[in-house]
Structure formats: structure tokens, C-alpha cells
N, C-alpha and C positions, 0 to 999 in steps of 0.2 A: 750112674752115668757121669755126675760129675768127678767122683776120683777114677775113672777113666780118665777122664779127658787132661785131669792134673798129671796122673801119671805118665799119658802119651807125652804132656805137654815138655814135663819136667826129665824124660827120656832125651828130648830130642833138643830140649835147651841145654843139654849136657854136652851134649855131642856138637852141637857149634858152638860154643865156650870152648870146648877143648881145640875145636879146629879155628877156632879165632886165636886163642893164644898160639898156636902152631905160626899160623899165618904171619901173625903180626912179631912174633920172636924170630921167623926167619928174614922178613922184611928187615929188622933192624939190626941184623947179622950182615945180612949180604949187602944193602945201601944204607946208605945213612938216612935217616928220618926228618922231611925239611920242614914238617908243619903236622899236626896234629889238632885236628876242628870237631866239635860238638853240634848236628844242626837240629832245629825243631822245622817242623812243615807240619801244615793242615791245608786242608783244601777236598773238595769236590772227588767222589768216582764215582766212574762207569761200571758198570756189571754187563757186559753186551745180551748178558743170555737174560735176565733181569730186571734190572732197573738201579735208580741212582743212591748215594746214598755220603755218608761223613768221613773222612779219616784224617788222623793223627797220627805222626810219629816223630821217631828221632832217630839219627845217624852220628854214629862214629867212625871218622875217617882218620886215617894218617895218610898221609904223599913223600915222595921221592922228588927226584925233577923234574918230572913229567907224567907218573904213575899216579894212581891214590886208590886205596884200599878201604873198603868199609863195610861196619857191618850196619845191617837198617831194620827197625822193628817198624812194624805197623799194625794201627787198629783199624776197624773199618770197620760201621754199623750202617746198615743201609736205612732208606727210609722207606717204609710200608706204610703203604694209604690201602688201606684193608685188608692186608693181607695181612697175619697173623700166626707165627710169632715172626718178624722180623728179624735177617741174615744178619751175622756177625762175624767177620773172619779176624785173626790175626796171623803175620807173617812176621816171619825174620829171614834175611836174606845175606847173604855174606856176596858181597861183587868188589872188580875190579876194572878199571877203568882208564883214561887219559885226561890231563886237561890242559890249556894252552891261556897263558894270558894276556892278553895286550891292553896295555897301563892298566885302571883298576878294572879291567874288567874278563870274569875268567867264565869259560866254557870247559865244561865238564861231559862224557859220556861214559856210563857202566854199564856193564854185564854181570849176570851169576846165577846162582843159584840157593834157594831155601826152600822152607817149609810152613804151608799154610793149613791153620786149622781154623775151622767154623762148623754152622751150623747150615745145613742146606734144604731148605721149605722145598715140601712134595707137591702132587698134585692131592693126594688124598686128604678128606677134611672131616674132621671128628667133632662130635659136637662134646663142649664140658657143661655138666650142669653144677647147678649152682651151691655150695653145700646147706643150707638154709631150704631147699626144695621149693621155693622160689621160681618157678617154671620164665616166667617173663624174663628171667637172672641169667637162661641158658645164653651160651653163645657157641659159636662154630670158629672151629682153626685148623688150619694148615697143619699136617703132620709136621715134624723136622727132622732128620737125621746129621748127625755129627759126621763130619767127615778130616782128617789128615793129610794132603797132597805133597807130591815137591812141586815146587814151582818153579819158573824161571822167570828172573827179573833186568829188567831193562833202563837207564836212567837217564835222559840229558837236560840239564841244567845250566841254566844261566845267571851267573850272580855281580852281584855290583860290589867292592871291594872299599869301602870310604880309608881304610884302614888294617892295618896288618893284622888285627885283632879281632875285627867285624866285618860281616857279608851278608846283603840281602839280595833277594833273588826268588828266580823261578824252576818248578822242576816238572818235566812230565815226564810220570813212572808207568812203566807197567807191570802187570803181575801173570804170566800164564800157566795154567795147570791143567790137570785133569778134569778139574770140576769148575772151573772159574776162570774168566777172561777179563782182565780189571787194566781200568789205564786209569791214571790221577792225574790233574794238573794241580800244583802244589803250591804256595808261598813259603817260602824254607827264608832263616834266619839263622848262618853260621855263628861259633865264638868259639875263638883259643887262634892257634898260631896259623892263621891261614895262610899267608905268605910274607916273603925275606923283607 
């Protein structure tokens, strides 16, 4: 099960790697590149069909004069208070967007589209026993099945600019798929050339 889930994983990181250098090669063809940023975010999500849970990630943007391009990984562990094994998704998403600044301070909104994979808890509940035979050792869990989706993601952010090299700020993302309805409120932390 797990070198499935590498192989799906490593299929489809192939495939937007290629469609990210596409992207960003033809971006630097047709306009000139004004800024190029690295940002980290954590914070809080929602699972509507669910429950709450962790994530982390990072984005890689470039911009125009008004565009910006990027691509955004994320992890996501939820948090199960008895529930057993505990959902885990990652996504990568490739979007595109606008932002506007007035003095240091810049507003951002994205669109796009990727691909989320995790594991997604059944209602079915199995019980493991213990290998020691152990009877008091037993416990019961949640089945899990692996799932692959596309998703589609959504992003507006707001960040405070002290500096042309650093940006702190807020973001709230969402994630929607087939199997999964996620929205983040975020604290993001840019670095590299964010504005002239």
C-alpha cells in the first residue's frame, strides 16, 4: 500500500514539475519577472465533513505587475480525539492570481487547481489485537482508505511589507475536491524579492 501511494505520489509530482517549469518558462518569455518570493504558513483547518486539524506548508511565487503565479504544497494532519487512525492529506496546487498594493501593504487573491492525496477514515471499525495475546492489549479502529483527488484551490491574503525583501501576513485558503472540503486561516511569512 505504501509503494502505491509513492508511486501515485511520484506520477503526479512529475507532472506538475513539468507543468510548473512550463508555466513559469513561459511567464518569463512573455513578461518580465518583477519579484520572486518563498513563503511558509501554518495555521488551523477545517474539514466541514469532519473535524479540525494542523497544516503547514510553503509556496513558491513569481509576479509581473499585477499577476503572480505559484505553486503551494501542503500538509495537513487532523486531530482525532478517538477516532483512530487519524486523516492526513497532502496537496500541491499550482494557481494564479492578482495583487494590488497600497504603500507596504499588499492584497493578494488566487485560483487553481491540484492534487490532494491522504487517507480517508470509514465508518467501519476493526478490532487489532495485541501480538503478546494480551486480551486487555486489544483495541478497535477505524478502517482507512487512501484516496488521490483534484482539487481546486482558492487563496486571499493579506500581508504587511516592512521591506522589499520581507512580508508578514495572513492567508485564508481553501481546498475543494471530491472527497474533501478544507478551508485554512493561515500566518504566512514571505522572503526574496517581493516588491521594487
Amino acid at each position: 500500500m505504501k509503494n502505491t501511494f509513492l508511486k501515485r505520489f511520484n506520477r503526479y509530482g512529475s507532472l506538475i514539475t513539468l507543468v510548473l517549469i512550463t508555466v513559469f518558462s513561459q511567464v518569463s518569455y512573455a513578461q518580465s519577472i518583477k519579484g520572486i518570493s518563498l513563503t511558509m504558513k501554518t495555521g488551523p483547518f477545517d474539514d466541514i465533513n469532519q473535524g479540525l486539524g494542523l497544516t503547514a506548508g510553503i509556496q513558491m511565487s513569481a509576479n509581473t505587475e499585477r499577476t503572480i503565479y505559484s505553486v503551494d504544497y501542503l500538509g495537513l494532519s487532523e486531530i482525532a480525539i478517538n477516532r483512530d487512525p487519524a486523516e492526513k492529506y497532502k496537496q500541491v496546487a499550482l494557481m494564479i492570481g492578482r495583487f494590488k498594493d497600497t504603500g507596504k501593504i499588499r492584497f493578494t487573491y488566487q485560483g487553481g487547481v491540484g492534487i490532494i492525496q491522504g487517507n480517508d477514515r470509514t465508518d467501519v471499525i476493526s478490532k487489532h489485537f495485541d501480538p503478546n495475546g494480551d486480551s486487555w492489549y486489544d483495541s478497535f479502529r477505524y478502517e482507512s482508505e487512501d484516496f488521490t483527488s483534484i482539487s481546486f484551490s482558492g487563496s486571499f491574503s493579506i500581508h504587511y511589507m516592512p521591506t522589499k525583501w520581507f512580508s508578514i501576513g495572513g492567508d485564508l485558503q481553501t481546498s475543494i475536491s471530491s472527497r474533501k472540503i478544507l478551508y485554512m486561516p493561515m500566518l504566512s511569512v514571505s522572503f526574496g524579492m517581493i516588491r521594487e
